[in-house]
N, C-alpha and C positions, 0 to 999 in steps of 0.2 A: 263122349269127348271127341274130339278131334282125329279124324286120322291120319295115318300119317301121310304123307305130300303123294304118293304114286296112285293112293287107293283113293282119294280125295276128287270129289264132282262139286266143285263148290260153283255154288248159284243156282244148280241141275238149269232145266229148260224153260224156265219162266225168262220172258222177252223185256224189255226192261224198255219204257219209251224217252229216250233219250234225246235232247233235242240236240241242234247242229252246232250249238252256243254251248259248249261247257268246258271244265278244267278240273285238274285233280286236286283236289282239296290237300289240308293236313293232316299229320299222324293222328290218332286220338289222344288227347290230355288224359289219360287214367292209364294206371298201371296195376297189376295185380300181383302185389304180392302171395297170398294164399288166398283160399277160398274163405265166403266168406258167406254165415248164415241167413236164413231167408230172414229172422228177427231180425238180424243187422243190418240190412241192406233197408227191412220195411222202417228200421227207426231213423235212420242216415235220410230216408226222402222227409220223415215227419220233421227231423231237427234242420232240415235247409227248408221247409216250405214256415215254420215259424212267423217270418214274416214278412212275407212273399204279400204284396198286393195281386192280386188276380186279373189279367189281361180281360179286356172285354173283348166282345165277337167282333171281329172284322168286318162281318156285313151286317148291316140289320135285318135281315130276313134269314138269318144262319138258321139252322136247325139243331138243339139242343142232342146230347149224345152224350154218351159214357162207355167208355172202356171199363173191365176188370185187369189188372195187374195181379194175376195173383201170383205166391211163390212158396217155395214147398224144401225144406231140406232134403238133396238128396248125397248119391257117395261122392260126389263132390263139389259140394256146398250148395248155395243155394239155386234153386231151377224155376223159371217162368214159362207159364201156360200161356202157348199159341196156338193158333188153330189156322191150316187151310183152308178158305172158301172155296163153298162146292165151282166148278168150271162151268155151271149152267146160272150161275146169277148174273143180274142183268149189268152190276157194276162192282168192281173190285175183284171179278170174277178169279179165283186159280190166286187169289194173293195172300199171305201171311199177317194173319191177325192176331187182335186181342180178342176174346168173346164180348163181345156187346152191339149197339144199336142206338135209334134213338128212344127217347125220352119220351113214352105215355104220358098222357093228359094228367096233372095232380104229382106225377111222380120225380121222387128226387134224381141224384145221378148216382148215389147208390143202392136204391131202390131197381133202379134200370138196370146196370151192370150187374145186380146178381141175378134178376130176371133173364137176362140175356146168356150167360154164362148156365143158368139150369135148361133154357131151352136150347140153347146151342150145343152143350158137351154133358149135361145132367150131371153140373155138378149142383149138392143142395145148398140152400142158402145159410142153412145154419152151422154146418161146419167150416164155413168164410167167418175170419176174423177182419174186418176190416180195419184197417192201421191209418190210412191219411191220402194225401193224394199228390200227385205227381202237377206239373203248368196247365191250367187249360191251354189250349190250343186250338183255332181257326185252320181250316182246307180249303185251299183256294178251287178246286174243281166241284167237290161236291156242298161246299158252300155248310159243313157242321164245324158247331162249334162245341168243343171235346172235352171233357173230364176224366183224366183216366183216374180209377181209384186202385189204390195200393192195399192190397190184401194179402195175408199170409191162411197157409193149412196144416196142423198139425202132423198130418199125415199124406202120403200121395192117393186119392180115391182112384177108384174102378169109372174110368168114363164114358161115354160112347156118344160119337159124333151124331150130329143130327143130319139125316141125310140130304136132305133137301137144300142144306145152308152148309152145312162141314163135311169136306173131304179126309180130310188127315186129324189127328193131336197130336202137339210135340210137347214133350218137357223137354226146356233146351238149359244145358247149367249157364249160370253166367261166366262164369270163366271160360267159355266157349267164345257166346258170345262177344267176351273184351280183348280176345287174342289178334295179334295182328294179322293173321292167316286168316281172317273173318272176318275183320272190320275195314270200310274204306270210306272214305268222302269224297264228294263231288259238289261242284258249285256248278248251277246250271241258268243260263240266263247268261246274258251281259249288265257290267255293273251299272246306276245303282239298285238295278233290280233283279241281280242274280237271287239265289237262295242257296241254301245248303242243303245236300242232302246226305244221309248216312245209310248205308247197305252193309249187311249181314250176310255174308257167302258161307250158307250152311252147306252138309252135304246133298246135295238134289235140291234146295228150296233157297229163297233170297226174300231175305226181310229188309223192307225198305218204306217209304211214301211217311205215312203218320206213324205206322209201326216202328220203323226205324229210326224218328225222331224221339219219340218217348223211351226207348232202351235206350237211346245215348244218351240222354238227360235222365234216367236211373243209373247208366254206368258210371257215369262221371262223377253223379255224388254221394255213389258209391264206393268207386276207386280213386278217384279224381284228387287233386292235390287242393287246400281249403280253397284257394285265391278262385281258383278255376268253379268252384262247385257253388261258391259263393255270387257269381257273378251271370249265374244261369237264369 
């Protein structure tokens, strides 16, 4: 959890490229009353995606990709797997992820994401319950077009990073995550081509770029009030 404000390194030293054009965004729309289980939070994405039409890709030369979401009860409620990227890769180097990648040849996007997730943190694919999925979403830099998939674990596994590609593993609880001590917005651009962005001020590490857009679209309709969760 959280510590308290004196012992607290929130962001640590990851450099954050921020352009000259920005402003401070709004509070977060969700609030948290208790915690709340990794089932509930996996059923709350499946009962708002119902009947969701799915955005198409932005470019037509996107490249195909899938995240894992997965989450796991722990002592205070439910917690999602991210992972450091090692500081020697050639893009996203040193940043806060989800385990995954693109999309082999034939292969689905939950196909990929458990591949990705056993060769990046060895977790196996048969102990992922897969539950539903979160918005696709388009990256305007690296030009993929994204699936995260929403999965729950019965239990926390023994993981171990892959060295080449993961630096760190965090289970991070979401009520971490949705506290206002953690959470902030920024619109960056001028209108009408600003964009939003959401950042995660952990202790030592800062989740932010596509990372921090798919936890705020699970926080939200998760905690989120219906009008707001319904409107994502």
């Amino acid at each position: 959890m959280i510590k308290p404000d004196a012992a607290r390194r929130p962001g640590g030293e990851q450099v954050i490229p921020r352009p000259s054009a920005w402003r401070r965004g709004d509070a977060a729309p969700w609030t948290v009353a208790q915690p709340l289980s990794a089932d509930a939070v996996a059923q709350a994405v499946v009962d708002a995606a119902r009947d969701q039409n799915p955005s198409p890709p932005m470019f037509a030369d996107a490249r195909r990709s899938a995240v894992l979401v997965v989450l796991v009860d722990g002592r205070d409620g439910a917690e999602v797997l991210l992972t450091k990227r090692s500081r020697d890769l050639r893009s996203h180097a040193g940043e806060i992820s989800f385990p995954g990648g693109r999309l082999d040849l034939g292969e689905t996007a939950v196909q990929a994401a458990l591949r990705e997730a056993n060769e990046e943190v060895g977790l196996a694919p048969d102990v992922v319950d897969v539950r539903g999925y979160l918005s696709r979403m388009s990256t305007v830099v690296s030009r993929n077009y994204i699936m995260p998939v929403i999965a729950t674990l019965d239990s926390r596994p023994e993981l171990t990073p892959h060295d080449r590609e993961v630096e760190r593993i965090l289970w991070v609880p979401l009520v971490e995550l949705a506290d206002v001590a953690t959470h902030r917005e920024e619109w960056w651009g001028t209108p009408p081509l600003d964009r939003r962005m959401n950042f995660f001020d952990l202790d030592d590490e800062t989740v932010w770029g596509a990372t921090g857009h798919m936890l705020y679209e699970m926080l939200t309709i998760a905690y989120g009030p219906p009008a707001i969760r319904t409107a994502l």
